[in-house]
N, C-alpha and C positions, 0 to 999 in steps of 0.2 A: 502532495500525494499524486500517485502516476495511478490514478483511474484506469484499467484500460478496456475501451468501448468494446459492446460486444455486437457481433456484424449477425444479422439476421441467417444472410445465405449459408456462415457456420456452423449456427446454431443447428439450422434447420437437416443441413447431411450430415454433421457431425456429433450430433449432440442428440440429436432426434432420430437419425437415420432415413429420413425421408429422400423420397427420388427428387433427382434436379427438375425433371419437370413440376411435379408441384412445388416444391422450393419457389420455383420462376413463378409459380401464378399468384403465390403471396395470400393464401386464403384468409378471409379474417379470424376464423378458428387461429392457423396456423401463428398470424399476427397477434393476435389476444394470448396464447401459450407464451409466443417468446417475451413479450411486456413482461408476461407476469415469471419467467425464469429471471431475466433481465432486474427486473426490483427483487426476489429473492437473493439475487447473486452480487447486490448494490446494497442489502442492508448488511451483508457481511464482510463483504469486502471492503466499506467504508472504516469501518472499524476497527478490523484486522488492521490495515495500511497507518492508521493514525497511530494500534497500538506499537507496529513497528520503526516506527519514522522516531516515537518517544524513546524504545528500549535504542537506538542508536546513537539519540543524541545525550541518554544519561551514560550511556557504553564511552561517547566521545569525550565527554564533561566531569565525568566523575571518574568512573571504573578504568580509563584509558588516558589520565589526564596528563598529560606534559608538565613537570613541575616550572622547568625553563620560559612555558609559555607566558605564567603570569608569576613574573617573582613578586611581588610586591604583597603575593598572598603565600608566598613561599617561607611557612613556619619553618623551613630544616637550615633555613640560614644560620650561623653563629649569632648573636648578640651581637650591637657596640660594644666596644670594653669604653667603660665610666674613666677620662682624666684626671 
């Protein structure tokens, strides 16, 4: 899964709108908000990415499957014919 971190200085002008100068002074309020955006945005995103990572590889495995790749499980073969 491709987690991807979330950068405080973004959070803070782009997500929050705040000026770069407090942005820079890092208040602990401002510190304490972005944690708690940061684990909101970690219990869902954890989730989502695992349920997508699954629907790809049944999409790969199943729904998309190459019969050539595995003959040996490949029913559409003919029969031996019996000597």
């Amino acid at each position: 899964m491709n987690v991807q971190p979330l950068n405080f200085d973004l959070w803070c002008q782009e997500t929050e709108h705040l000026p770069p100068e407090r942005c820079d002074k890092r208040l602990p309020q401002d510190d304490e908000a972005f944690n708690n955006y940061r684990a909101k945005v970690e219990k869902y995103e954890v989730p989502y990415l695992k349920q997508k990572q699954d629907a790809a590889t049944l999409n790969r495995a199943v729904i998309h499957a190459e019969p050539t790749q595995n003959p040996a499980n490949n029913s559409q073969q003919p029969p031996a014919p019996n000597p």
